[in-house]
N, C-alpha and C positions, 0 to 999 in steps of 0.2 A: 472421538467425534470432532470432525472439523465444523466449521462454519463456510456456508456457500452463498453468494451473491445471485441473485436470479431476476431475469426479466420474462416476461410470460403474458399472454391476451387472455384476456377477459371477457367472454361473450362475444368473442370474436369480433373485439373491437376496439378495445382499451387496454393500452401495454401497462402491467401496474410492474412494482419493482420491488424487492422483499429479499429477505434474509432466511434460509433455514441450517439447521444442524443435520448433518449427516456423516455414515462411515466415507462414500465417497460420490462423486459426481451423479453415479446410475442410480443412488438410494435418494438423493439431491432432486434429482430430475421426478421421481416416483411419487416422492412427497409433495411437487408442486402439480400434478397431476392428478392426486385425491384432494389439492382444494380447488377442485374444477376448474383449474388453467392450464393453457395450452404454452409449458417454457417455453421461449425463444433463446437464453442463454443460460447458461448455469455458469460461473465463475467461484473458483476458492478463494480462500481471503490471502493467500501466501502468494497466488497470481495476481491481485488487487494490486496487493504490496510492490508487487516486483514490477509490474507494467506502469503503476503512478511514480513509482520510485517514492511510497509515503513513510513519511519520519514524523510522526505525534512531537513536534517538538517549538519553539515560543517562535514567534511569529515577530522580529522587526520592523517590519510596514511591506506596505503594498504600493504599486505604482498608482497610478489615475488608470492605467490600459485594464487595470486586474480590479479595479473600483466598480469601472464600466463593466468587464463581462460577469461578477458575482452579482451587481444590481440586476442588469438584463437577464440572466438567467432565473432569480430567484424572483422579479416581475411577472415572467411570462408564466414559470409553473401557480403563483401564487394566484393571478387573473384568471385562470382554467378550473381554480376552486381546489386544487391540490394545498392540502396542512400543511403547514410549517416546515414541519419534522419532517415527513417526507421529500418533501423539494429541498430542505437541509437537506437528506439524503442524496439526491440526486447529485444535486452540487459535488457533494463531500465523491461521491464514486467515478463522475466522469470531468470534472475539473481541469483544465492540464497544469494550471499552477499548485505546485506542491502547497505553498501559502494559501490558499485557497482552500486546499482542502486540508490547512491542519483549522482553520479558524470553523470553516464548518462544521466542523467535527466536535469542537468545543463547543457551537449557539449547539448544537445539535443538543450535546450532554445536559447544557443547562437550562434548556428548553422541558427535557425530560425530566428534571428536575423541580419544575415548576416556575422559571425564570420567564419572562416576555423576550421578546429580539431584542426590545430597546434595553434592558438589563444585562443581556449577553453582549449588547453590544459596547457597554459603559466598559468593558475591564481592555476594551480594542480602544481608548478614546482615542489616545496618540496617533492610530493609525487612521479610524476613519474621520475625526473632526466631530467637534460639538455639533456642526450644523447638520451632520449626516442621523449624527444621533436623535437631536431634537426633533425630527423631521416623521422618521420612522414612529421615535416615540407618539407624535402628535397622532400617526396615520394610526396606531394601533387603539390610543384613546378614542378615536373617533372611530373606528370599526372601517375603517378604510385605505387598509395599509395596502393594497396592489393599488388605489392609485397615486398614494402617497409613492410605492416605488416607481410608480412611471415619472412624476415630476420630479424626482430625486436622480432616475436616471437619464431626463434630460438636463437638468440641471449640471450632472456630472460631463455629461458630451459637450453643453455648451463653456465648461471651465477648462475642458480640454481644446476646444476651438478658438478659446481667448489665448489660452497658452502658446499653441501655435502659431496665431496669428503675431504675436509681440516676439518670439522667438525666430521666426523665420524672417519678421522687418529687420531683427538687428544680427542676425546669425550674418548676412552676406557684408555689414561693414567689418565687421568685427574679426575672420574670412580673409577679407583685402588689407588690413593694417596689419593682422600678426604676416601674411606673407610679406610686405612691405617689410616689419623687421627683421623677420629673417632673411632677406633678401641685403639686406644692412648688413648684419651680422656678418650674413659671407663675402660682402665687401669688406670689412674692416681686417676680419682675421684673416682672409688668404689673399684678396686681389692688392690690397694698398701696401703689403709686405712684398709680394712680388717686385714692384715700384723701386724700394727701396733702391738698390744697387743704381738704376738710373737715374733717380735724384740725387746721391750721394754724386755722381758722375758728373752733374751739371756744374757743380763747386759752386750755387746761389743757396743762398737757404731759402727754404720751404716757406713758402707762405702760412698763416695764421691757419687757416682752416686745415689745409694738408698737414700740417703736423701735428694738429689735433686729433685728425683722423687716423695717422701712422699712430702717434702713441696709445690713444685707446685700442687699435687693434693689437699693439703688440702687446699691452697689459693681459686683454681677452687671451690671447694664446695661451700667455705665460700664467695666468691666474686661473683660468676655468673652472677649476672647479672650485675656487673663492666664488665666481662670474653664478656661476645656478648654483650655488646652494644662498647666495645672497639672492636671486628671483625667487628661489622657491622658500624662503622667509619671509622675504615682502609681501607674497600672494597668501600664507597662512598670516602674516601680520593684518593684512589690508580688512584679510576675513574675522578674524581677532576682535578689529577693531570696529567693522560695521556690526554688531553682533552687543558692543555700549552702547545702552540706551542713547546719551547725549552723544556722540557721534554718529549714531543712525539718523536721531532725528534730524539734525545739520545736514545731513546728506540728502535725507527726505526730503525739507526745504529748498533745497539746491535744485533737485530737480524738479521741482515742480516751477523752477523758473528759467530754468532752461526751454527756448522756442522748439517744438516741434514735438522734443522728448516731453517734455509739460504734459502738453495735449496724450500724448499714447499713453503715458502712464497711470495721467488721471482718466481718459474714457474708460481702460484698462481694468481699473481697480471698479468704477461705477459701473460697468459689466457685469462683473459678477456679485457687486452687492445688490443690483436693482432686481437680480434673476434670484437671486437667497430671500430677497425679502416680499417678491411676489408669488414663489413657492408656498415659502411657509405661510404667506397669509391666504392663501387657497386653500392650506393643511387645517385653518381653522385659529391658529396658533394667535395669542394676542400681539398686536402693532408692537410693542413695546420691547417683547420678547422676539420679536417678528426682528429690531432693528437691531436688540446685541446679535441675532444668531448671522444676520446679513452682515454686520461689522466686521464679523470673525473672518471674512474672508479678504479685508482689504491690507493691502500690502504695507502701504503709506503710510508712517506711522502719524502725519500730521492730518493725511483724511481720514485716519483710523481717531482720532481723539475729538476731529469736529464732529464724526457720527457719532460720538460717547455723546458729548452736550446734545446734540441732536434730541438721542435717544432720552435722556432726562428732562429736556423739553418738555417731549410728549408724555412722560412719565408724571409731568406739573399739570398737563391739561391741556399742552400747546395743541395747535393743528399742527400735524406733520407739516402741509405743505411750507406753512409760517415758519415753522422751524427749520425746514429747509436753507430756505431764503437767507436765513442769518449765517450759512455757510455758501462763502465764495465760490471758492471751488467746484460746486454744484452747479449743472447748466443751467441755465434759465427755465429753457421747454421743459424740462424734468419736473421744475415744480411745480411749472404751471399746470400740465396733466393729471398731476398728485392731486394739487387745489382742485380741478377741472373734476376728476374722481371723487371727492370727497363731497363737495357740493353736492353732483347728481345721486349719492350711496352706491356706485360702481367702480371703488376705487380698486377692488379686484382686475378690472377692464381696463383701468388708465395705468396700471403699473405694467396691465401683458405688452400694453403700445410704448412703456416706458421701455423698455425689453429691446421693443425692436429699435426704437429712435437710436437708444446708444448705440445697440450694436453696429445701424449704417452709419454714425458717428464714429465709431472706430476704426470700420472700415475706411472711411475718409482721408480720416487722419492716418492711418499706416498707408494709405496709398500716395498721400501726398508724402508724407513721410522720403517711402523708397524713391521718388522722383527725384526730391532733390538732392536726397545722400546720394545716391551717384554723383551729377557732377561733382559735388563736395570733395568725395573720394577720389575723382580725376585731377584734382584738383592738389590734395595732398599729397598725392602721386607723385606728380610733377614736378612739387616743391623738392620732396626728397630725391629723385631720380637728378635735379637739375644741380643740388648741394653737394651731394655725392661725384657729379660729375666735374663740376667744379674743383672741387677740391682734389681730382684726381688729374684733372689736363691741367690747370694754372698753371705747377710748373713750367711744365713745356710749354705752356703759350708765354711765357715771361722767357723765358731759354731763346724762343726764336726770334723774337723781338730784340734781343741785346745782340 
């Protein structure tokens, strides 16, 4: 007896989708037709296997793209009044991520077991985040987990469109400097050794600069691969090293006093806390609990420690907004709205307007941002293109002058 996958209408109107045992396809087919449905596919599980390419095997993480289409999917069937298990099913058989469908496979098992989602989903922490968990958890306490997956799956789209947006403002400088040194690089090692023979011809010695430049490029020839495997330590060191507590934090501070970078990083990180904690306080969840589970998503480890005081504030009995206020870093309009909410009892309403202010704040700010890094970087440009040039004509403009 094999096992066969089948989809089939129901009253001629409802695809339902199910599993039976049979010798083969045609016995497969006969059996979903004495319980009065009309197949539309009969599939074996050895065809499953081979067209998902599925491996039952542990699951290292998921992107945010594979977050977004298991939420969306498992909202849409779950809102239609389809069970758990079921739309677990679904998931688990037409998924195109193999990750995908090995996790589904598991809520699936332990679902059937007697486990809730938010239980199936505790042994995933690593992968989906405390706040993904708590959220879900909250929606299933309250009997309202498809709308809890709708705001969990905007929440998710909106953390993917801050990421974007902070990624694409600095992806284009960052872009224009490594070609800048590699544009270096192939001056050092090949054009300023070319030189050589002609400056040695002039019989003046080389100015300061130019033969800083000749000897570093000819080390570079001659050491390279001393040359990257001392970069590619530095960039494991650098990584190494943001990674300690007290130098992360130092770095943290650093930037947030840097002009321009300041402003993105901190609208950035209040982004996605102000959307975590207007979420979960929609989901029912209490303010308190509402601001560790929205803390968890800030980057910053210095705004991540004044939301910690924040949140013990209000844990004493403070007002949020009050408590706000006692952190800088925090806009002004943010609290005022918060206070503004809290006063009228609509502070559900003043955190969704909080939502949007940041985010045109962000916008703002990455738009001013790109403005002036450009010239900036024409600007760098120029400085190197003209050092470079320098150091390569001096000679000869010293040579024809004498």
């Amino acid at each position: 007896m094999a096992t066969f996958f089948y989809a089939a209408l129901k009253d001629n109107k409802t695809i339902v989708k199910g599993r039976v045992e049979a010798q083969d396809a045609a016995e497969a087919r006969r059996k979903v037709r004495d319980m009065n449905l009309i197949p539309t596919s009969i599939t074996s599980t050895e065809t499953q296997d081979k067209r998902k390419g599925r491996t039952w095997g542990k699951v290292s993480g998921l992107s945010l793209k594979e977050k977004i289409d298991f939420t969306s999917t498992l909202e849409i069937l779950t809102s239609t009044g389809i069970p758990i298990i079921e739309a677990l099913l679904f998931v688990e058989q037409n998924s195109d991520s193999a990750r995908i469908r090995n996790i589904t496979h598991d809520f699936r098992s332990q679902i059937i077991a007697g486990a809730t989602l938010g239980e199936a989903l505790e042994k995933y922490r690593n992968i989906f985040g405390r706040v993904y968990i708590g959220l879900v958890k909250a929606g299933e306490d309250s009997g309202e987990l498809d709308k809890t997956l709708i705001r969990m799956l905007e929440l998710l789209k909106k953390q993917d469109a801050v990421k974007g947006k902070v990624i694409g403002a600095l992806i284009y400088p960052a872009i224009v400097v490594l070609l800048a040194f590699v544009a270096i690089i192939i001056m050092l090692v090949f054009v300023f050794p070319a030189f050589d023979e002609m400056f040695n011809n002039l019989g003046k010695p080389l100015p300061p600069i130019t033969k800083m430049c000749m000897s570093i490029g000819v080390f570079m020839k001659k050491f390279w691969v001393v040359c990257i495997s001392a970069l590619v330590f530095a960039i494991i060191g650098i990584n190494q090293a943001y990674q300690y507590p007290p130098i992360r934090r130092a770095i943290d501070a650093i930037v947030l006093r840097i002009p321009l970078i300041s402003d993105m990083m901190k609208f950035s990180n209040f982004s996605n806390f102000i959307a975590v904690l207007q979420v979960s306080y929609e989901a029912g969840i209490p303010i308190v609990d509402c601001l560790f589970l929205a803390n968890l998503t800030m980057d910053n480890h210095l705004l991540k420690t004044a939301i910690m005081q924040v949140a013990t504030k209000v844990q004493q009995g403070t007002h949020l907004s009050v408590a706000l206020k006692s952190v800088s870093q925090v806009p002004t309009m943010m609290t005022f709205m918060i206070a503004t909410g809290e006063q009228s009892g609509r502070l559900g309403d003043s955190l969704y307007h909080c939502v949007n202010y940041i985010d045109k704040k962000l916008d703002a700010v990455i738009d001013g941002f790109t403005k002036i890094i450009e010239p900036l970087l024409m600007v760098f440009i120029g400085v190197l293109v003209g050092f470079m040039g320098l150091a390569l004509y001096l000679p000869l403009f010293q040579a024809y002058q004498q």
